[in-house]
C-alpha positions, 0 to 999 in steps of 0.5 A: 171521635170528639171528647165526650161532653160528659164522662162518667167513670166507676159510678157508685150510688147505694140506697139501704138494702140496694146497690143501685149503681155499681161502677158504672162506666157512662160517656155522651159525645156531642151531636149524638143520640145516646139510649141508655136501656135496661130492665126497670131496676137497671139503674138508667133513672138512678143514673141520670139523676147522679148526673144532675145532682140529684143524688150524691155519689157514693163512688166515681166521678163525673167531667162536663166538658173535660172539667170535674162537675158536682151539682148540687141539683137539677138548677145547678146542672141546668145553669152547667147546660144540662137540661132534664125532662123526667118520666113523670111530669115534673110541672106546676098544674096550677100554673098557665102552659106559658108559665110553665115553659118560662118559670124562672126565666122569665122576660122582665120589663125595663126597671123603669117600668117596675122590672116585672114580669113581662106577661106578654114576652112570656106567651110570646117566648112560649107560642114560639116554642109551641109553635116549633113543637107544633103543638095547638095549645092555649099558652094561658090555659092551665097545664092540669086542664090537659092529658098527660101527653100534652103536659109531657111536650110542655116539659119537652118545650121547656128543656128546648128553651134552655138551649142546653147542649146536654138534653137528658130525655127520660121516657119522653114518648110514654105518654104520646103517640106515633104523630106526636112521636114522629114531631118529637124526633123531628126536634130531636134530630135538629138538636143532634144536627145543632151539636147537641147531646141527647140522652134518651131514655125509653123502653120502645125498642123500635123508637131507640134504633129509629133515633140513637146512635148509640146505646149503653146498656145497664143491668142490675146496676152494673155496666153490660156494655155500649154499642153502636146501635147499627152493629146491634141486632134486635134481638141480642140487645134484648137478651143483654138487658134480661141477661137470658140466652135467646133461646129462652128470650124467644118465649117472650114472643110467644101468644098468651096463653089459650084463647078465653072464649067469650061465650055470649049466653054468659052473664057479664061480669059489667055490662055498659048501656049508652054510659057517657059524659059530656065532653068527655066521651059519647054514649057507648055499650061495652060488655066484659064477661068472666075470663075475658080480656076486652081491649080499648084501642084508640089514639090519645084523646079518643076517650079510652081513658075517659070511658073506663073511669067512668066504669070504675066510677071515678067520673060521674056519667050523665048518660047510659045504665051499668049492670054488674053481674046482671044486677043494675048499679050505680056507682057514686065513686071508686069505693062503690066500685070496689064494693062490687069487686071492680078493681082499676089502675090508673095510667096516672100511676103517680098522681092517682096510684103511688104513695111514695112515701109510704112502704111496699107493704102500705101501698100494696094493702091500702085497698084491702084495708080501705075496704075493710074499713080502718076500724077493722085493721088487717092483722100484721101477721096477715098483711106480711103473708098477703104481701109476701106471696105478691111480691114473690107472685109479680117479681117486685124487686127489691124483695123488701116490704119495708122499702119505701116506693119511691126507691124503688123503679116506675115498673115494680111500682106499677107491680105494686099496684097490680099487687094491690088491686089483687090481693082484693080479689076482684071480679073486673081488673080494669087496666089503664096503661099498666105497661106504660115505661115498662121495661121488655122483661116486665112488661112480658110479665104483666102480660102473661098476668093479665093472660093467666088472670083471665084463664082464671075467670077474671075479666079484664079491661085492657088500654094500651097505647100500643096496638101490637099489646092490645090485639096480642092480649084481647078476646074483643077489641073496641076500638074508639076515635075522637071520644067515641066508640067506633067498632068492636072486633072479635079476636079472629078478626083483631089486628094491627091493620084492621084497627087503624082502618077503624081508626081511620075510617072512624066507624065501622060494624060493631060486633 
């Protein structure tokens, strides 16, 4: 076995009121895939960021290439051949594609010539790495014109033009789908082929024994064990992130609870009539009814984003009516919505979700308060009753109202967003991607949620990336392609297969 390129021994790092990591053992040898797995909270983020000088270390050490290293940041780390693609985009919006993948690396011109930037050399350098990434994107476009997914690859291009030979990959495929995920494993396989070590952070199980080697696996901080991916089945790899026996593990692989029933001579709780935008999503019906869950399917760029922001108000439609419990409405914005009791999580959970900076027990209140208005506050005694009973409800770790939401993990801060639409009561929960870079456990959780939300009476809009999650959790499932709705299948008829052939075929009977 080769010298690991990093070792990292007896890791300590600690946060008030939280044991983030607790001597952990880590290595990464070259030309190798690693995952490095755990429930949200496990410590994988926290790790990483040790690594790279992020945060100092309380206790431990860290070798690069058998030499003790300290990085005093990410520039450090980068300068040492480390290079990081986070979770969540960590690019400048208002910057061109090209001067994103580029920034601070930039080709000059001769100092005869002034030494500045060459503007061409940067889009050439860039369509290059475009191009190998096979991505069809403008170089001078403005990276905040495109979705998520797009400026998740334009990360990705940036950390391949380092040409590094430590590549840290944290949720790299949250924001993609099945082509884009097999483009980006094809790179990755020819950086492991180069001799390049990846460090691949994900919660898809499947993409980790489709990719890794091997895999270490975390919990509560601490150090479960590593493991050579082949010798490891499924199942037991699972249970070692949760720390429950399988025979309590197998109920995660249960159906939600009982089917809710969409009973047609029912009034909807929001009823859609040809709402569209243009060049955002084309006319469409979409009807919800109390204690039903309706599902959007679609690749990314169908438009399943487009059409429920338009539902909440977010974005203006130019086309089609809504009725909200059978009365016409038009909503000039997120807070008519909220006034007619519709509630939406954004996919966009630290753009348009997270206030980091301001505590569990802020972010969870913040919509109830808007609502009620900030003249009236919400007494304290009420704002800790209310936030109590969600973080008990929805398992937030830590239990602390006081921590700030930076601090703590991307799964228990979109709990807190859950929370927060919640503890408003809604009659619509509209749900945008909520299980996006969610651990197994969590992700169980916000499932059965969802299920108990709606045998309660709440109706749900559900967009998920994954085909399995929306047809395991919906009543109907409309399904759309290329920023159109194609079909609608009712739960007897909703599955995996069924709706890629809609997705294919891009139309269908709508039900």
């Amino acid at each position: 076995m080769p010298e690991p390129v990093v070792a990292m021994r007896g890791i300590e790092i600690g946060f008030p009121g939280v044991k983030a990591l607790d001597g952990v053992d880590f290595r990464l040898l070259p030309g190798e895939v690693h995952a490095l797995m755990g429930e949200n909270g496990a410590g994988k983020s926290t790790l990483i960021k040790a690594l790279t000088g992020v945060y100092g270390l309380d206790g431990g050490t860290v070798t690069v290439r058998g030499e003790p290293a300290v990085f005093s940041g990410p520039a450090a780390a980068q300068a040492a051949g480390i290079a990081t693609v986070y979770q969540e985009v960590n690019l400048c919006p208002n910057l061109s594609v090209a001067e994103n993948i580029l920034l601070g690396r930039e080709p000059r011109r001769p100092v005869w010539q002034g030494g500045r930037i060459d503007r061409r050399g940067v889009r050439r350098r860039a369509g290059e790495l475009l191009a190998r990434l096979r991505l069809d994107v403008d170089p001078d476009s403005a990276l905040g014109e495109h979705p998520l997914a797009v400026q998740q690859l334009v990360a990705i291009a940036r950390a391949v033009d380092l040409e590094a030979d430590v590549l840290i990959l944290d949720e790299p495929t949250s924001s993609l789908d099945a082509t884009e995920v097999a483009e980006l494993f094809r790179i990755v396989r020819g950086l492991r082929a180069d001799g390049v070590a990846v460090l691949f952070v994900s919660h898809f199980i499947d993409q980790v024994y489709e990719i890794a080697d091997r895999v270490t696996i975390l919990r509560n901080g601490r150090l479960v064990g590593e493991h050579l991916v082949a010798e490891l089945p499924r199942l037991d790899m699972v249970a070692k992130m949760v720390g429950h026996e399988l025979a309590v593990l197998a109920d995660l692989d249960r159906e939600p609870a009982a089917e809710v029933a969409g009973d047609p001579t029912v009034t909807p709780v929001l009823a859609a009539r040809g709402i569209g935008r243009g060049g955002a999503i084309e006319p469409a019906d979409l009807d919800v009814r109390p204690g039903e869950v309706v599902g959007l399917a679609g690749l990314l760029g169908s438009g399943r984003t487009e059409l429920v922001r338009l539902l909440f108000g977010a974005d203006r439609p130019d086309a089609g009516s809504l009725q909200v419990r059978g009365r016409p409405v038009r909503l000039r914005g997120p807070h008519a919505a909220v006034a007619e009791g519709i509630a939406f999580c954004s996919e966009d959970r630290k753009g348009e979700g997270v206030v980091g900076d301001l505590t569990v027990r802020d972010n969870i209140v913040l919509a109830l308060q808007a609502r009620r208005g900030w003249a009236r506050r919400i007494p304290r005694r009420t704002a800790d009753e209310l936030v109590a009973r969600w973080i008990s409800a929805l398992d937030i770790r830590p239990a602390d109202p006081d921590a700030l939401l930076r601090n703590l993990s991307g799964g228990n801060q979109q709990k807190c967003l859950l929370a927060r639409w919640l503890i408003t009561e809604p009659r619509l929960l509209i749900l945008d991607e909520p299980t996006r870079g969610i651990d197994v456990g969590a992700k169980a959780q916000i499932q059965q949620l969802v299920a108990e939300l709606a045998g309660d009476g709440l109706g749900v809009v559900f967009v998920s990336a994954e085909l399995e999650e929306v047809v395991r959790l919906s009543d109907r499932v409309a399904v759309l392609r290329d920023r159109r709705k194609v079909g609608e299948l009712p739960r007897a008829d909703a599955s995996v297969g069924r709706v890629m052939e809609l997705i294919a075929s891009g139309g269908g009977h709508l039900a």
